[in-house]
Structure formats: structure tokens, C-alpha cells
N, C-alpha and C positions, 0 to 999 in steps of 0.2 A: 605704371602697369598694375593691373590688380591683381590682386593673390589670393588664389583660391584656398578655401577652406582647407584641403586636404595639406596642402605648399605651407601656409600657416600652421600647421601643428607640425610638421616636419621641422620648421625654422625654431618652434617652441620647443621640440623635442631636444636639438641639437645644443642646444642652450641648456635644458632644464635637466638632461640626459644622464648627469651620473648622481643627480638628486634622486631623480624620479630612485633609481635604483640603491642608492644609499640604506637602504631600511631593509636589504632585503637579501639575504646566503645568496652567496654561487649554486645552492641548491637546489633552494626554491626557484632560482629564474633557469636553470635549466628544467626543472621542471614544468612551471609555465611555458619555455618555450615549445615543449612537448603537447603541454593543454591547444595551445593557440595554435596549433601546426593545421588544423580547416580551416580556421580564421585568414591566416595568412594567405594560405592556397586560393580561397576563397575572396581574396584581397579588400577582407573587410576592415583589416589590420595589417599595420606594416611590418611591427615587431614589437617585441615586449614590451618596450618604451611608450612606442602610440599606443598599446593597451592601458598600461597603467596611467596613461596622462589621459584617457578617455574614459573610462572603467570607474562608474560607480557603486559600491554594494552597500543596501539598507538591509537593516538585521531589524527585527522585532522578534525578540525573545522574551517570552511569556514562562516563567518557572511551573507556572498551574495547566495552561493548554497548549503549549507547545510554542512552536517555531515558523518561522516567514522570514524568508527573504528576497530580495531583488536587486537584478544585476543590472544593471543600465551604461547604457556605451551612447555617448553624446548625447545623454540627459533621455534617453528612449528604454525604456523597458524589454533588453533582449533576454531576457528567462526570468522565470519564476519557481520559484519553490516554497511546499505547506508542508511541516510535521504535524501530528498529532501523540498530543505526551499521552501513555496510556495511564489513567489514574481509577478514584474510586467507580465512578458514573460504569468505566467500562467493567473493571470487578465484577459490577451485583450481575454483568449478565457470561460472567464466565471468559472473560478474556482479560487475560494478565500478561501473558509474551515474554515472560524471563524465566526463562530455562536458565541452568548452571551453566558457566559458570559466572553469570551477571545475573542470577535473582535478586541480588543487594541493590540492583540499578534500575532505574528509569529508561523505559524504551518509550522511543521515538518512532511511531511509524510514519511513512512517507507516505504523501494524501494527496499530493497534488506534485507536477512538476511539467514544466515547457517554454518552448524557448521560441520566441517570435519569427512569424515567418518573413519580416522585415529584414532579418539576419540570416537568412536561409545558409547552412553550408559551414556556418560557424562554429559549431559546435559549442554554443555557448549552453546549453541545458545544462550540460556533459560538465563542464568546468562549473557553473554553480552545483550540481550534483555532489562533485564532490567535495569543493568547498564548504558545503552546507553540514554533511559526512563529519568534517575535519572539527569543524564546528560545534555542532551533536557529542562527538566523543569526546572533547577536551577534559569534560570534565567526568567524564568515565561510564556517560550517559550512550544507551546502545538502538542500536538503529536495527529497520525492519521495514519490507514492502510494503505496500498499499496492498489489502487482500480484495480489492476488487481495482486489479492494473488492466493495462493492454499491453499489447505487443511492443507500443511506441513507448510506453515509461517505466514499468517497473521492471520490467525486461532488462531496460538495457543496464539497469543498476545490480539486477543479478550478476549479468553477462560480466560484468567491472570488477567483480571481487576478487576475482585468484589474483590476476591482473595486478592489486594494489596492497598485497599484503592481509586480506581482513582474517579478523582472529575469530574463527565463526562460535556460536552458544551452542550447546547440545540440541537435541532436535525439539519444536515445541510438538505435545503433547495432543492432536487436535481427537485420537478419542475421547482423553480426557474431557476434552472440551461439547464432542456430540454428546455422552452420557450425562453430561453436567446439562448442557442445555435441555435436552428431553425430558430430564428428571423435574428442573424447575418449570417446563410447559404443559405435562403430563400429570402432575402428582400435586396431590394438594396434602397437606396433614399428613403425609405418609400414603396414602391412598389415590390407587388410582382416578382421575379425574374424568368421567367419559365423555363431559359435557364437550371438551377441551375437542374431540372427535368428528363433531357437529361439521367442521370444515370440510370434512371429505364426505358427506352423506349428498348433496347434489350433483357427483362425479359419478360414485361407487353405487348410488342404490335406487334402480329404476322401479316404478310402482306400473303393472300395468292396468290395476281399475282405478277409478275415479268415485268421486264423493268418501261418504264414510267407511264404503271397502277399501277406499284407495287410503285411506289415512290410518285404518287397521293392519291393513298390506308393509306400509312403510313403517309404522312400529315394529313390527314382528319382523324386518328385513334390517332395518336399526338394533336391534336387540342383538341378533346374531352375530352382525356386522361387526360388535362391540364386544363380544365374547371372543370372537376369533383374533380383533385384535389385540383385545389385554392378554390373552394367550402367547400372542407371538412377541409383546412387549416386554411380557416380562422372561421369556426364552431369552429376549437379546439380551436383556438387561443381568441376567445369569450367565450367558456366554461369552458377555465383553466386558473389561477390566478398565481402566484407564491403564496407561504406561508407568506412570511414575503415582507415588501417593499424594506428590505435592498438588497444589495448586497453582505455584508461580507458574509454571510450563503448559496449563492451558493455555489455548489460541485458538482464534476462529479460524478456519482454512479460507483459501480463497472463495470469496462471492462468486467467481464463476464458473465454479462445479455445480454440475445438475445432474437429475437422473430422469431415465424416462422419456419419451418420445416427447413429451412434452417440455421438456428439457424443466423442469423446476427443480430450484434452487436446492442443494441440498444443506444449504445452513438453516432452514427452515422446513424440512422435510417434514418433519410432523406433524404441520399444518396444508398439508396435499395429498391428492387421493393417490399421489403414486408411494406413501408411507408403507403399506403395509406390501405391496411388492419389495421396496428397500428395505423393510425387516426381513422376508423371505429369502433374500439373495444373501445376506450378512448374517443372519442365524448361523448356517453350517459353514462359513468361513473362516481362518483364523484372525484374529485380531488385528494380526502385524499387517495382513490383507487390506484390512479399513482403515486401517495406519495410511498406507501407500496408496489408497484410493485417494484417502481427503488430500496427500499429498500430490497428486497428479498434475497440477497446475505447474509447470514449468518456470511460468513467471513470477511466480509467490513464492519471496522465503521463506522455508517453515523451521526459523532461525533466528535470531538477534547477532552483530558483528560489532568489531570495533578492531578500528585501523592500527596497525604498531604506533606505536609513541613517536618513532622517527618521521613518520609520513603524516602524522599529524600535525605536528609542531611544524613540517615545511606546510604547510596547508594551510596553515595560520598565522605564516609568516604573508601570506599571500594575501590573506582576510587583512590583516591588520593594515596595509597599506593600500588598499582600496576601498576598506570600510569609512565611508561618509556618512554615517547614519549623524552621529550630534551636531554636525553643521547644518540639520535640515530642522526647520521649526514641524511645531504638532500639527499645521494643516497641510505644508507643502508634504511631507513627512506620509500621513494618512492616503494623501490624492495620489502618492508616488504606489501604493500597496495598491489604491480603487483599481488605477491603470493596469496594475499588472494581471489582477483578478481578472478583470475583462479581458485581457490577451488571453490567458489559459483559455476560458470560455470561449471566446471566436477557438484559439486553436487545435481546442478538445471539439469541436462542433464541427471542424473540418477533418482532423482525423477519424472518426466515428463513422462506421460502414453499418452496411444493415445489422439488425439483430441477431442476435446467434453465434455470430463469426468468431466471437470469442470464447464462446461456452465450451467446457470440459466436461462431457459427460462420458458419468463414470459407470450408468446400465447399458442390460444390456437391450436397445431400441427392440431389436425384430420382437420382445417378448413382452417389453413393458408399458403399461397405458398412452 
């Protein structure tokens, strides 16, 4: 009689069954069985047992740019997961993401994550999520969304935190971080730079003659143009403070805040013709207002966290006995990361709806360009 693949691990199970689990608290596997509870339902998995006797995770950890891993269930790529370490590169441009009380620490932001639709139903994303999580803090190293998420990923790692204990940082600081930007794209030597302005003159300044009245017309409508905005630039730059004096607590806010009918970007506001309507609206506002604007994005921490020490240590009791990573050599090893990257890509390209769908904007349309 033949025996089918699934009958064969059942048989290997019952045999290998209180090995497989030898390495591993009463904690941790009621915890796993809690992870695995779609899987099951889902009958992609029979029980803790056929996970762990199927279940393999590759770590590449990088102390300079971060973190990758991959969960693989019968040698297949069912999720993926990318940190990015936030270091110098990200500094010169005003993003540092450690608010107290982990400014001493190393954040990890979350860049990528997804779970193959080969395993539909499994919630395996979900369980390398926070394995990856578990992983990240060990060493006291703090973790942070993707500032440009969707619905489908960094969502759901917000949504996870009350949930699992996390010890959240104080709030990061993202006026600090617009006034720091503007200053370094605005200002040269201390002085305003107008040249910098040139980007919004093909939106903002119509000429109606032509030839060298039309090129007189548009000087003299540039001139003005640039008077009224260094005007209300440096009004803002008078009426808004940062939050804190520090610098670790700067952060970019999320990439999908916009302003504007046109919905453009407000982490680059000041290179768009709808800038100087966003200084007009934020002039006579209070601070704590553009606080809670850039904060608007639902899906984007505007935070660093890190798991209690109990829920960690079960989390990597869990790593540790599915981590295969030194059994695999340097090229089967790399090809096992190529595969996974391509999964994200197919499954970021089927997730992905029309444009816009995501955007948070924080003007107000009926008024602005």
C-alpha cells in the first residue's frame, strides 16, 4: 500500500513527537498552539508537532542594515519578512525614531512582510511577525512600522500590540522632523534659498503674453510669488517649535499623508505648488494640531515598542527550535531569501488597488489646488 505524504509525517511525527518538543516550555507550545490555531482550522497543519517537524526559519541578520527572515513549511516559502536598522544614511536626513525611553537603542523599522497565498488562511505572516518582533528585542533593539504601509501589513502589527504586552516609547516627534526637513531643503548658509521654489512656478504662475512680455510677465509674477512665500515661511517657522529639543525623537510620518486635491505627498510638501496653501492653513494653527495631522495615519506607529522580557524569551524559545539557518550553505541559503523576495512582489502586486486608496489627506480638498 502507498503512503501518502501527509500519513508519512503523521507516522514520523508519532515516533519523533516528544523530541520534536523536547527544546521547548509548556509555554511556548501553548503559545504556538494559539499562533497555529488558522493553520489548523485551515488544515494546513495538523498540530504543533507537524509544524515543528515542517517549519523552517532562515535569519539574516545584518548588525549595519538590518534584518530578513523566512519561514518555510515543506521546504516552500510561506512568509517573509525585511527590517531596516535605522542608522547614519537615515540621520543626515532627519529621521532617527528613538523617542525615550529607548533613545540608547537601535530601531528597527518594518519594510516589508507577507505571507504566500500558497498557504492562504494560515496565518503564517502573523506568526513570523512576531517571531521576527521577538527576535529584534532580544537584545533591547526596538521595533517600528513601515511609514509607507497598507491596510494588509503594518496595520495588522499596530492592531497586535495591546494584545501581546508591548512596552510602547514616547511619542516620536514628526514636527520636529517637518521643521528639520524644510530647514535643510529651504535654507542654505542660514538664508533663505528661493532658487529651492522654482518647483512650484509651472503650477502656481500663469503668464498670459508671450515672447519677451511673456518672459518680463513671469519674472515679475516669480518675484512676488517668492516674497509672499518667504513671508509665510518664516511666519511658520516662528509659530512652530519642535516638541522636544532632542533629536533622537525626530521621525518621518507616514508616506501616505497628502494635502491637497491633488493629494501630494506631505513629507515633501515643499517641493509642490500646494506648499504655500499648507503654510496658510498651519500658520494660525496650534502646533499640537500638526502634531496630530502628521499623525493621522492609523496604520503608522508614531512610536518604537518592545515586548516584556517574558513574551520574548517564549518567542525565542520558538525561533530557536526552528531556526535552520547554519544547516543551509551560502548559495542554497541566498536562493532560499531570492524566492521569498519574489513571493512578496507577486503578493504586494496582487494586493495593490488603484492609486489613492491609501492616501490620508490631511487638507482641506473643496479649498485647495
Amino acid at each position: 500500500m502507498k503512503i501518502s505524504k501527509q500519513q508519512l509525517r503523521m507516522i514520523i511525527n508519532e515516533v519523533l513527537g516528544s523530541d520534536l518538543t523536547s527544546d521547548i516550555s509548556q509555554n511556548a507550545l501553548s503559545l504556538l498552539q494559539t499562533l497555529l490555531r488558522p493553520a489548523i482550522k485551515s488544515k494546513i497543519i495538523n498540530n504543533v508537532e507537524d509544524f515543528l517537524s515542517r517549519a523552517t526559519l532562515l535569519i539574516a541578520d545584518d548588525p549595519y542594515t538590518g534584518l530578513d527572515m523566512v519561514l518555510k513549511i515543506d521546504d516552500v516559502a510561506a512568509a517573509y519578512v525585511e527590517y531596516k536598522r535605522l542608522g547614519r544614511e537615515e540621520a543626515r536626513y532627519g529621521v532617527h525614531c528613538r523617542p525615550d525611553p529607548y533613545a540608547q537603542q537601535p530601531t528597527y523599522m518594518l519594510t516589508r512582510i507577507a505571507s504566500s497565498s500558497s498557504f492562504r488562511g494560515g496565518g503564517f505572516g502573523q506568526i513570523l511577525g512576531f517571531l521576527s518582533v521577538c527576535f529584534v528585542n532580544k537584545e533591547g533593539r526596538t521595533v517600528t512600522s513601515d511609514r509607507n504601509t497598507s491596510d494588509l501589513a503594518g496595520k495588522a502589527l499596530v492592531d497586535a500590540l495591546d494584545s501581546i504586552g508591548a512596552q510602547k516609547s514616547e511619542s516620536f516627534d514628526y514636527v520636529g522632523w517637518l521643521l528639520g526637513s524644510m530647514h535643510r531643503a529651504l535654507y542654505k548658509n542660514r538664508e533663505l534659498n528661493t532658487d529651492t521654489l522654482s518647483y512650484h512656478y509651472d503650477d502656481v504662475i500663469n503668464t498670459s503674453k508671450s515672447g519677451a512680455k511673456g518672459v518680463r510677465q513671469s519674472r515679475k509674477l516669480e518675484s512676488e510669488y517668492n516674497k509672499e512665500i518667504e513671508f509665510l515661511i518664516k511666519k511658520f517657522f516662528a509659530k512652530h517649535k519642535p516638541l522636544t529639543q532632542k533629536l533622537s525623537d525626530d521621525c518621518v510620518p507616514s508616506l501616505n499623508l497628502t494635502f491637497g486635491s491633488k493629494n501630494h505627498p506631505v513629507a515633501d510638501i515643499y517641493n509642490r505648488s500646494s506648499f504655500k496653501q499648507f503654510l496658510e492653513k498651519y500658520i494660525d494653527l496650534p502646533t499640537e494640531q500638526l502634531q496630530n495631522d502628521l499623525n493621522a495615519d492609523e496604520r503608522v506607529q508614531g512610536y518604537t515598542f518592545i515586548l516584556n522580557s517574558e513574551v520574548i524569551n517564549i518567542g525565542l524559545e520558538i525561533v530557536n527550535v526552528i531556526n535552520k539557518s547554519e544547516k543551509y550553505n551560502d548559495k542554497v541559503f541566498d536562493k532560499a531569501f531570492d524566492d521569498a523576495q519574489d513571493m512578496f512582489g507577486d503578493e504586494y502586486e496582487k494586493s495593490v488597488t488603484e492609486p489613492g486608496v491609501g492616501y490620508r489627506n490631511i487638507g482641506n480638498q473643496s479649498n485647495d489646488p
